[in-house]
C-alpha positions as CSV (number, residue, x, y, z in Angstrom):
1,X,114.5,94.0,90.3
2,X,111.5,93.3,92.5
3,X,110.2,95.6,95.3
4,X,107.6,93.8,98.1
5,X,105.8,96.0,100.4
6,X,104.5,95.2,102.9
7,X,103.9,91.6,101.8
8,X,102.5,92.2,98.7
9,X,102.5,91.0,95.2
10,X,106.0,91.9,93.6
11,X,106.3,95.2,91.3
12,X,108.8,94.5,88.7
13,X,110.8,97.1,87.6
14,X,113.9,97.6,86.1
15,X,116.1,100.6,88.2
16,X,119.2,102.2,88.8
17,X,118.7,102.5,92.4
18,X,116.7,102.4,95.3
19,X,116.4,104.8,98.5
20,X,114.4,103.6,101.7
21,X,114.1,106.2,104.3
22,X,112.0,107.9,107.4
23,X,112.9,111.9,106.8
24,X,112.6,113.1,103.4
25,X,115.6,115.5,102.9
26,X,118.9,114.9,102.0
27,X,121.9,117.4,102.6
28,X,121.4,120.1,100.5
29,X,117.7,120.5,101.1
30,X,116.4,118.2,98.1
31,X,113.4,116.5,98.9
32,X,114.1,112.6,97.9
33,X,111.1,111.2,99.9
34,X,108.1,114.1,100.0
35,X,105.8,112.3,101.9
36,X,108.5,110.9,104.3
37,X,107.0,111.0,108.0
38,X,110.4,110.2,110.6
39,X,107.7,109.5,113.3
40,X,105.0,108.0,111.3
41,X,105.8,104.1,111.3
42,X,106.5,103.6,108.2
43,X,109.4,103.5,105.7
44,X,109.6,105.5,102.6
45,X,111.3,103.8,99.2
46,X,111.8,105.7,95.9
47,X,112.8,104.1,93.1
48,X,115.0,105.5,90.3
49,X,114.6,104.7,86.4
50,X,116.3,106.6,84.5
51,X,118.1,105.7,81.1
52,X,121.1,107.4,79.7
53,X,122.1,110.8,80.4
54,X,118.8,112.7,79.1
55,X,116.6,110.0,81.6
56,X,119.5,110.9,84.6
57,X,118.5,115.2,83.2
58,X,115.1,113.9,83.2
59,X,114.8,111.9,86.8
60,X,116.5,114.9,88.6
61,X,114.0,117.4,86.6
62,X,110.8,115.2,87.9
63,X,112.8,114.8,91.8
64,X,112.9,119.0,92.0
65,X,109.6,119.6,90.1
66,X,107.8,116.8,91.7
67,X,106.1,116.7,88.2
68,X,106.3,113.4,85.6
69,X,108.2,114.8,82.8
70,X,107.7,112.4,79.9
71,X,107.6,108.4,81.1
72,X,107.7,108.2,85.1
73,X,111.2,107.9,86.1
74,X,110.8,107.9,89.5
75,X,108.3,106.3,92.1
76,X,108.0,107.0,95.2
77,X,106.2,104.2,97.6
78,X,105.2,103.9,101.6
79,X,105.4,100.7,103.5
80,X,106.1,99.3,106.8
81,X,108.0,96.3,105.3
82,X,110.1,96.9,102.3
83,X,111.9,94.1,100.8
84,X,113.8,94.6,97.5
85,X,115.5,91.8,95.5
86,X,117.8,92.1,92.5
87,X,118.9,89.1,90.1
88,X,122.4,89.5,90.6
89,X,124.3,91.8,93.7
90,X,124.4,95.6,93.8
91,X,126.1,97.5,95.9
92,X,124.6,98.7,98.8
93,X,125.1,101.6,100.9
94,X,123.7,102.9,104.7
95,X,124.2,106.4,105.0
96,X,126.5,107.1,102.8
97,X,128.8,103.8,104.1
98,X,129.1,100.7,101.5
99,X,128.4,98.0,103.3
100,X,129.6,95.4,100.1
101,X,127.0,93.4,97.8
102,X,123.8,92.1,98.3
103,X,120.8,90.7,96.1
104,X,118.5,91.2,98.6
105,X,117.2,94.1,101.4
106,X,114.6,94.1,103.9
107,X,113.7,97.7,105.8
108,X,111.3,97.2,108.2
109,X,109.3,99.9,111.1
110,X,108.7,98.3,114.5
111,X,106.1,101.2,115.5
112,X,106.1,102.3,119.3
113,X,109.7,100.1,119.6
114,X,111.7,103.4,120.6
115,X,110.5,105.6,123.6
116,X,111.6,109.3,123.7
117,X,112.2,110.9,126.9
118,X,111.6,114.9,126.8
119,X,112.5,117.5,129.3
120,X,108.9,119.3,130.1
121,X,107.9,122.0,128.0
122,X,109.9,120.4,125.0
123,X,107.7,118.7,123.1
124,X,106.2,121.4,120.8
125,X,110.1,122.6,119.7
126,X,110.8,118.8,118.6
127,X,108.1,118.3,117.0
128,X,109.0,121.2,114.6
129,X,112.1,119.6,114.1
130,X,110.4,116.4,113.8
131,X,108.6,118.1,111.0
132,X,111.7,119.8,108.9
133,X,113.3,116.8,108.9
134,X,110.5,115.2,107.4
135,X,109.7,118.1,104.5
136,X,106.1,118.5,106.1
137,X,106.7,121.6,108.0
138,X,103.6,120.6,110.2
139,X,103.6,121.1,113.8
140,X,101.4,119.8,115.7
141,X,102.0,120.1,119.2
């Protein structure tokens, strides 16, 4: 499989699957994508390695610990254009929904394409949900 960000050179790698996403948590409160921004204008991609069941104990180890346990099974990147191409079609999935097969997928930010409209005094409460969607925590308001 090759990954392209943000038109760059291709890294090669050979994966079980790929995740491309703006908030970091899934249900359940595991943090896929740590550094995972939703308002930050770009895209976060982590890609998954593992091999066998002991790599599958191993990936979901380093994903909670957020520590490399042996060889890196999981790497997490940030772009504003992700493109991902395999050599033959995968099943792909948005939120949850298959969508069928593919050999390729482009996710891309358009930053400052999506105005949000706030009641007045609001802005400091979203932010903080801004923020736990994202795993940061932060607010900044």
């Amino acid at each position: 499989m090759a990954v392209k960000l943000d038109g760059g050179p291709p890294l090669r790698r050979k994966v079980r699957s790929v995740m491309v996403g703006n908030v970091g948590k899934l249900q359940g409160g595991m943090d896929l994508l740590p550094d995972a921004v939703a308002d930050d204008g770009s895209v976060d991609a982590v890609l998954l390695s593992p091999e066998g069941i002991v790599g599958w104990g191993a990936t979901f180890a380093q994903l909670v610990t957020r520590q490399k346990i042996g060889h890196s099974r999981v790497d997490h990147l940030q772009a504003q254009d992700v493109r991902v191409v395999s050599d033959k079609p995968v099943e792909i999935e948005v939120d949850g929904d298959t969508l069928g097969e593919a050999i390729a997928m482009r996710v891309q930010t358009q930053p400052g394409s999506l105005v949000v409209r706030l009641p007045a005094g609001r802005r400091a409460q979203v932010r903080e949900e801004i923020d736990a969607l994202s795993g940061s925590g932060l607010a900044d308001a």
